[in-house]
N, CA, C and O of each residue as an XYZ file, in Angstrom:
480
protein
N     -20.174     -0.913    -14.606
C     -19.341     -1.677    -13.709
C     -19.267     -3.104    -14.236
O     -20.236     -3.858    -14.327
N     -18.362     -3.311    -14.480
C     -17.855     -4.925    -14.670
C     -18.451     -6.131    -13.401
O     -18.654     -6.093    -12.187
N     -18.564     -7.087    -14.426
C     -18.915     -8.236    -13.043
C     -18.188     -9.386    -13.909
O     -18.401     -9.619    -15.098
N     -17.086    -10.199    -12.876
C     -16.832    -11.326    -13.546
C     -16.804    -12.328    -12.093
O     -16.558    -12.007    -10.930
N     -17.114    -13.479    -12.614
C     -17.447    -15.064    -12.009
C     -16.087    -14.689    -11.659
O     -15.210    -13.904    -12.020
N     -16.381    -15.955    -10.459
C     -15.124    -15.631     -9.682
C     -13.996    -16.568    -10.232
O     -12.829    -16.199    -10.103
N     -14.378    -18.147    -11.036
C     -13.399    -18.313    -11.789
C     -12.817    -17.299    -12.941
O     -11.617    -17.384    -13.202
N     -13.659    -16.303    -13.667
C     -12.376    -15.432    -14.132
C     -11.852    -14.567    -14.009
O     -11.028    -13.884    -14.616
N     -12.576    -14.579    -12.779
C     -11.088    -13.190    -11.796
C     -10.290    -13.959    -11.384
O      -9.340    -13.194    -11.222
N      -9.840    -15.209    -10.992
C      -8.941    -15.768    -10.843
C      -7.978    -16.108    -12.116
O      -6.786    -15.800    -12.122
N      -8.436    -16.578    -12.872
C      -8.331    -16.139    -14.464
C      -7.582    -15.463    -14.665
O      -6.430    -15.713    -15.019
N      -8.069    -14.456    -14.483
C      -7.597    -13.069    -15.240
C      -6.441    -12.541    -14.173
O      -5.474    -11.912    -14.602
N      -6.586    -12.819    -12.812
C      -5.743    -12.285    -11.839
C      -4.233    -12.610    -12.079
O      -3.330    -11.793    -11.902
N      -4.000    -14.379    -12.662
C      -2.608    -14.958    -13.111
C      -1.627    -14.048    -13.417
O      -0.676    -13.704    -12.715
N      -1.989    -13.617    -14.727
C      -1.067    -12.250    -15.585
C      -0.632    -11.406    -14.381
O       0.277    -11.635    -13.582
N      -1.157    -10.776    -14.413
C      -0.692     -9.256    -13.761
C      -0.173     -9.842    -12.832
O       1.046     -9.716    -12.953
N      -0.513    -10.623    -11.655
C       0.481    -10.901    -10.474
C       1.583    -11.531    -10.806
O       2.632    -11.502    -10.161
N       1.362    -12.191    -11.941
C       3.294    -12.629    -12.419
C       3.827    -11.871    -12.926
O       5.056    -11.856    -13.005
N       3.071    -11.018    -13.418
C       4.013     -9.608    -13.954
C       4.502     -9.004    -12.804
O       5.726     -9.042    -12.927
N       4.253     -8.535    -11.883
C       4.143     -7.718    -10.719
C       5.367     -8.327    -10.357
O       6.384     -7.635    -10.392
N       5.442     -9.764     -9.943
C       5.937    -10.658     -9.212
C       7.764    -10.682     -9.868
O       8.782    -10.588     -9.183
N       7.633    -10.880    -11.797
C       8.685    -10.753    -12.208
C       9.501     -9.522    -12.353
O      10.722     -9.667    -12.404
N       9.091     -8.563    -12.412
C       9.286     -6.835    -12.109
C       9.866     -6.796    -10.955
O      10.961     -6.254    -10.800
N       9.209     -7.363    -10.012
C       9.499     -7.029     -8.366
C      10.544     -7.697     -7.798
O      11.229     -7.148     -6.935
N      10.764     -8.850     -8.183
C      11.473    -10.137     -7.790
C      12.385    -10.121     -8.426
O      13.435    -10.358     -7.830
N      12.459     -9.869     -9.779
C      13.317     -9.770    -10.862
C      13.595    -12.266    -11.123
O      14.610    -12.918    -11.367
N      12.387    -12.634    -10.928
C      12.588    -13.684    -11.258
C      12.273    -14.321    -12.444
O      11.846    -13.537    -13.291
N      12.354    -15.792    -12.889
C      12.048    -16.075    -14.122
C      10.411    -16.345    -14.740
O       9.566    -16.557    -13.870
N      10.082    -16.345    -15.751
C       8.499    -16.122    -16.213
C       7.985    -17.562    -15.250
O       7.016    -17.639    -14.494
N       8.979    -18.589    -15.580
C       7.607    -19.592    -15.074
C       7.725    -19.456    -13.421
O       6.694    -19.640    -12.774
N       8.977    -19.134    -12.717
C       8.472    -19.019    -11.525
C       7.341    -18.197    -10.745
O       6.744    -18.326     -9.676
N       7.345    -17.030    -12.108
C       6.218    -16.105    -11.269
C       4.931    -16.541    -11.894
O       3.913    -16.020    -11.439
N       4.829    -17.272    -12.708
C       3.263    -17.550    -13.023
C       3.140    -19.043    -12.202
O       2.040    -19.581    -12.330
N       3.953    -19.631    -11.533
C       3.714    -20.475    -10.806
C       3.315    -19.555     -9.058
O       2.285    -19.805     -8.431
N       4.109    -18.792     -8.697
C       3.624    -17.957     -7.620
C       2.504    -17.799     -7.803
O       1.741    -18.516     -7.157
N       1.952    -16.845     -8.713
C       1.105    -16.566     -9.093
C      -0.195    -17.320     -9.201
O      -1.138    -16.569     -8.950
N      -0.509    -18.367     -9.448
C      -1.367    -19.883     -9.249
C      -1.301    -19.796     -7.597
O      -2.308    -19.374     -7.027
N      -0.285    -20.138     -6.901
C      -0.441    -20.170     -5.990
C      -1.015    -19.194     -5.075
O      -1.739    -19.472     -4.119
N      -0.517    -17.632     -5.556
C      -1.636    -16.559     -5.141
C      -2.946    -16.789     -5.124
O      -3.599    -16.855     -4.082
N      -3.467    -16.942     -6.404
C      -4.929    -16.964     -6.436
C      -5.382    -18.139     -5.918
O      -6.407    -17.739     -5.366
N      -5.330    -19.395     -5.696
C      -5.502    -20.472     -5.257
C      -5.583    -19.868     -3.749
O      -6.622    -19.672     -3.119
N      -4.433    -19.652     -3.370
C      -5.007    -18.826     -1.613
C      -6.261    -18.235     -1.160
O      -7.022    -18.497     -0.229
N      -6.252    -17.018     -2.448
C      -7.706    -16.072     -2.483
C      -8.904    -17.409     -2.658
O      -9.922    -17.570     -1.984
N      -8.561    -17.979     -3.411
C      -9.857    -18.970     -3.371
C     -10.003    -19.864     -2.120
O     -11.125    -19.944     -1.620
N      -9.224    -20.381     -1.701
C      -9.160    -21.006     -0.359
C      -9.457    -20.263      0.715
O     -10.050    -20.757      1.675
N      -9.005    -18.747      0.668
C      -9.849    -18.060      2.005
C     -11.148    -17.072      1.875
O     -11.957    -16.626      2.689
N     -10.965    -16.946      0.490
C     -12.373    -16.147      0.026
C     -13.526    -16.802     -0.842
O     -14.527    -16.208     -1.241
N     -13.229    -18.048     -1.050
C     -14.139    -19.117     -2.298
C     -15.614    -19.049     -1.673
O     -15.819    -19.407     -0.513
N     -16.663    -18.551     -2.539
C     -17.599    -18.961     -1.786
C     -18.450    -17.445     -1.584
O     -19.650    -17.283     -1.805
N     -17.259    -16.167     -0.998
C     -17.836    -15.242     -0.181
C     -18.279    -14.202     -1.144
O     -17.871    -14.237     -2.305
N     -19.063    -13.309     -0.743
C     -19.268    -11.740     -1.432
C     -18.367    -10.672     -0.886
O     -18.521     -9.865      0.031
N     -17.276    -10.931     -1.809
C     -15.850     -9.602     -1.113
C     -16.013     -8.427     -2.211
O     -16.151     -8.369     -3.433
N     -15.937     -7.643     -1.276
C     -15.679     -6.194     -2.141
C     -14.266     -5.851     -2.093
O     -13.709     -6.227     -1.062
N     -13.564     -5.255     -2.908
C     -12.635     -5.039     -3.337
C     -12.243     -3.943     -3.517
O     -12.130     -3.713     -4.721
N     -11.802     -2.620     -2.500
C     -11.386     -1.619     -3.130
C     -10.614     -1.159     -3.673
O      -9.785     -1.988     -4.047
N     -10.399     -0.167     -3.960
C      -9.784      0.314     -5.042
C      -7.952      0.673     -4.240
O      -6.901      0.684     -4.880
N      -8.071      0.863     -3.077
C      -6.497      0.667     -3.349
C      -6.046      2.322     -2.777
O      -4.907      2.628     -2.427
N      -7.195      3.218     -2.790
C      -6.722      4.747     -2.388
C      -6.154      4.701     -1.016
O      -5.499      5.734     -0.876
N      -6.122      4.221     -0.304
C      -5.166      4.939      0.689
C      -3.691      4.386      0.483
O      -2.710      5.129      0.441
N      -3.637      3.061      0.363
C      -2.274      2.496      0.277
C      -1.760      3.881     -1.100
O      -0.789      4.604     -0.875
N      -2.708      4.044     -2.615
C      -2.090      4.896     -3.021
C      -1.401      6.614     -2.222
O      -0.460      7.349     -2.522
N      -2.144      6.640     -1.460
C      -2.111      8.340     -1.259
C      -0.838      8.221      0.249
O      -0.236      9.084      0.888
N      -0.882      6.654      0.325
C      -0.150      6.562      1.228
C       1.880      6.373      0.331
O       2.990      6.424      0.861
N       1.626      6.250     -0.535
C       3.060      5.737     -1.371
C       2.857      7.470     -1.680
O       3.375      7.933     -0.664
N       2.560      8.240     -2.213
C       2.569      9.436     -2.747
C       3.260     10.202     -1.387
O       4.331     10.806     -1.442
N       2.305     10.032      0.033
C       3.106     11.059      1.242
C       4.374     10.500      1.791
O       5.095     10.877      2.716
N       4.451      9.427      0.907
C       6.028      8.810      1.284
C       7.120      9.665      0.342
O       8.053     10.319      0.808
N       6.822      9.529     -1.014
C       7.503     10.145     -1.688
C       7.651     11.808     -1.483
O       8.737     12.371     -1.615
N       6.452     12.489     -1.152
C       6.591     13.678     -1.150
C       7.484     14.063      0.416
O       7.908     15.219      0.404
N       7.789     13.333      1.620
C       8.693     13.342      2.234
C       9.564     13.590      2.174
O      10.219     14.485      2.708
N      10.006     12.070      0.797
C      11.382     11.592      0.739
C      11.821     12.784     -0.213
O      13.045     12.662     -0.252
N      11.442     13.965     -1.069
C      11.816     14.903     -1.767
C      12.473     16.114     -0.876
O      13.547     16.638     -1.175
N      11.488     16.577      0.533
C      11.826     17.529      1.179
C      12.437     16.922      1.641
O      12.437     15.773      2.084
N      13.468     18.256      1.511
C      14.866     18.766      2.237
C      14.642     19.577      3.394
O      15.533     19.865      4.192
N      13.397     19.960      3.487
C      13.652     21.227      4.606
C      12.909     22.874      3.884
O      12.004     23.505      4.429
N      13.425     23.163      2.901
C      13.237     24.630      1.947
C      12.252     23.879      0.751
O      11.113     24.154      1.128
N      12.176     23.334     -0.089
C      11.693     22.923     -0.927
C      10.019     22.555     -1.106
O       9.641     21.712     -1.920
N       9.099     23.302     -0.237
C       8.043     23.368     -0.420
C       7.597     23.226     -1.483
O       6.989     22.188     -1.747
N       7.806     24.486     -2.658
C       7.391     25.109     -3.830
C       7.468     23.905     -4.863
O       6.595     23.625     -5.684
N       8.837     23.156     -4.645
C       9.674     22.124     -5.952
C       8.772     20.767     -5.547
O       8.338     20.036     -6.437
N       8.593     20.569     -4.513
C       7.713     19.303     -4.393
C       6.259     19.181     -4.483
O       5.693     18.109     -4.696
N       5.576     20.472     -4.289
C       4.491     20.945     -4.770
C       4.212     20.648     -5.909
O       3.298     19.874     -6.195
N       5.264     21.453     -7.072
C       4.938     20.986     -7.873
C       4.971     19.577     -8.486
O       4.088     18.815     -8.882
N       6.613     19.491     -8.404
C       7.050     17.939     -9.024
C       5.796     17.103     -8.731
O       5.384     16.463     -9.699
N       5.029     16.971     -7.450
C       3.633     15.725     -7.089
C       2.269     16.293     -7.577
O       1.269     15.581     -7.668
N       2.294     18.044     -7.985
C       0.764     18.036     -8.389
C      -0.296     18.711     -7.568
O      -1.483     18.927     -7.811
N       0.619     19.044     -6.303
C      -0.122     19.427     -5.041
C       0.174     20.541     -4.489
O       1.217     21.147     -4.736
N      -0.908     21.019     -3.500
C      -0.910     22.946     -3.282
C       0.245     22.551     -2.096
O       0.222     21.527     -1.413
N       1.395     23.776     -2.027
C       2.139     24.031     -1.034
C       1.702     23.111      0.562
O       2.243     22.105      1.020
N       0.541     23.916      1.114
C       0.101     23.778      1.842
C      -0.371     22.066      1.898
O      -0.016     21.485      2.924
N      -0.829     21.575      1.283
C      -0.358     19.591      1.419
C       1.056     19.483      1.757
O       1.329     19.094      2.893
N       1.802     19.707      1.116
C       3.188     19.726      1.574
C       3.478     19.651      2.871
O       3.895     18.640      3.437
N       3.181     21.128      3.571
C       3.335     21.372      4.622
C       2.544     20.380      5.859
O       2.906     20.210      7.024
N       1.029     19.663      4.951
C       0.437     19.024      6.262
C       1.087     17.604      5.956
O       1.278     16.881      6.933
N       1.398     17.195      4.866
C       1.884     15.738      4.512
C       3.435     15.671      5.410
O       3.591     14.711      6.165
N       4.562     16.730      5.289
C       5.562     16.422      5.464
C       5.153     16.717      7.869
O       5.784     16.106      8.732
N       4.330     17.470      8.078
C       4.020     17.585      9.777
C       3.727     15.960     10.266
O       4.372     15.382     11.141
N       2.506     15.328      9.419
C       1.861     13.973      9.488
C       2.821     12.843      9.620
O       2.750     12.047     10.556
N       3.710     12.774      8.688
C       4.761     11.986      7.889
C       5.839     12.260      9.219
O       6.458     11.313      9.704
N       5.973     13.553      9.703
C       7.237     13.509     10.967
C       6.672     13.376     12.492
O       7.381     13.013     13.430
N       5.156     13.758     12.616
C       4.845     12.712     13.478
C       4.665     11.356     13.769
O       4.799     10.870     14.892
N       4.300     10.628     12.553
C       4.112      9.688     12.492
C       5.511      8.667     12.934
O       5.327      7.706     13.682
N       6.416      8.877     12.578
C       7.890      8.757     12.702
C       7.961      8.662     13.793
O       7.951      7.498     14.195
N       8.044      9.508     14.607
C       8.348     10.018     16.230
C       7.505      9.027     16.687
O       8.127      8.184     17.334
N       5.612      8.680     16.538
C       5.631      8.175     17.523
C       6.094      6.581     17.312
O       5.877      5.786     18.227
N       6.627      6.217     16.289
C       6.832      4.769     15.756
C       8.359      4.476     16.686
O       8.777      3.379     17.056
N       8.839      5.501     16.852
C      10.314      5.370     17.113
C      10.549      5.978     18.464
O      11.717      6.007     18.853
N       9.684      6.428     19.173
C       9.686      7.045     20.651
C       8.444      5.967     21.227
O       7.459      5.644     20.563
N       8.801      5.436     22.832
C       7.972      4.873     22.907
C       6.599      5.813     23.724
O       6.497      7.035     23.616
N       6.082      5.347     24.151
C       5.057      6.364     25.285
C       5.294      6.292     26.633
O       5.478      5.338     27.389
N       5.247      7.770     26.833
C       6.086      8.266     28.231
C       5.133      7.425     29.553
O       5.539      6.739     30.491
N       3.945      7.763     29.208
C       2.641      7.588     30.198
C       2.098      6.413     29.310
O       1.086      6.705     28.673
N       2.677      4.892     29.118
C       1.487      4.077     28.473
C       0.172      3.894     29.618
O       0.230      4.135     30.824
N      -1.218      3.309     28.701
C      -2.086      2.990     29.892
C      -1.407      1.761     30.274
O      -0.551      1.076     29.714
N      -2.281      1.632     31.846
C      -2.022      0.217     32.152
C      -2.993     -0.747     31.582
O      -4.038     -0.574     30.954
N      -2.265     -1.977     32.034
C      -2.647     -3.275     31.925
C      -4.179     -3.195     32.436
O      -4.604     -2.674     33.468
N      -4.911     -3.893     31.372
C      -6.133     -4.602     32.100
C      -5.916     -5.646     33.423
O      -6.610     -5.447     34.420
N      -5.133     -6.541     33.415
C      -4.242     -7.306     33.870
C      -4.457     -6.788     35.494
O      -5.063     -7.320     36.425
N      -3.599     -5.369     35.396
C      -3.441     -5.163     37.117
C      -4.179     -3.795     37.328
O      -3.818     -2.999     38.195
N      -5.042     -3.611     36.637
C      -6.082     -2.600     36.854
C      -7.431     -3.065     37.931
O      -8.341     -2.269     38.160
């Protein structure tokens, strides 16, 4: 396992977030390595000092993957998105159930909310 001082993870952080930044933004090199300063300068201003752990990033990943494997089904296409992502049928079937509840309740409100602390 790697260990770097926290000046050169800040360091080292510059690059890649102006890369990210010019990719994403589609802006010019020095504006995103100026963002970029300003990114890490934040992290140091709200994290300078602390012992942060840093994970790795798996759910936001597995969360972009059940987006995509959604956005593929049509309805019939179990088998084709299975494969195309790498994954048994049956993910399919629980990713695309998860993915259309999740929907519903974002976009339906609740029939029975609880009440208020307020007038309880």
């Amino acid at each position: 396992m790697s260990t770097l001082r926290g000046s050169d993870l800040l360091s080292e952080a510059v690059e890649p977030i102006a890369k990210v930044i010019r990719e994403t933004l589609g802006v010019s090199p020095e504006l995103a390595e100026a963002t970029s300063v300003e990114i890490t300068t934040l992290f140091a201003f709200l994290w300078g000092g602390q012992v942060v752990y840093v994970p790795k990033g798996v759910f936001i990943q597995a969360s972009k993957l059940h987006q995509k494997i959604y956005d593929d089904f049509t309805g019939r296409n179990h088998h084709q998105v299975a494969t195309k992502h790498g994954v048994s049928v049956q993910h399919v079937y629980t990713v695309v159930k998860r993915m259309r509840l999740a929907i519903i309740a974002r976009d339906q409100g609740d029939l029975f909310p609880p009440p208020d602390d307020e007038h309880a």
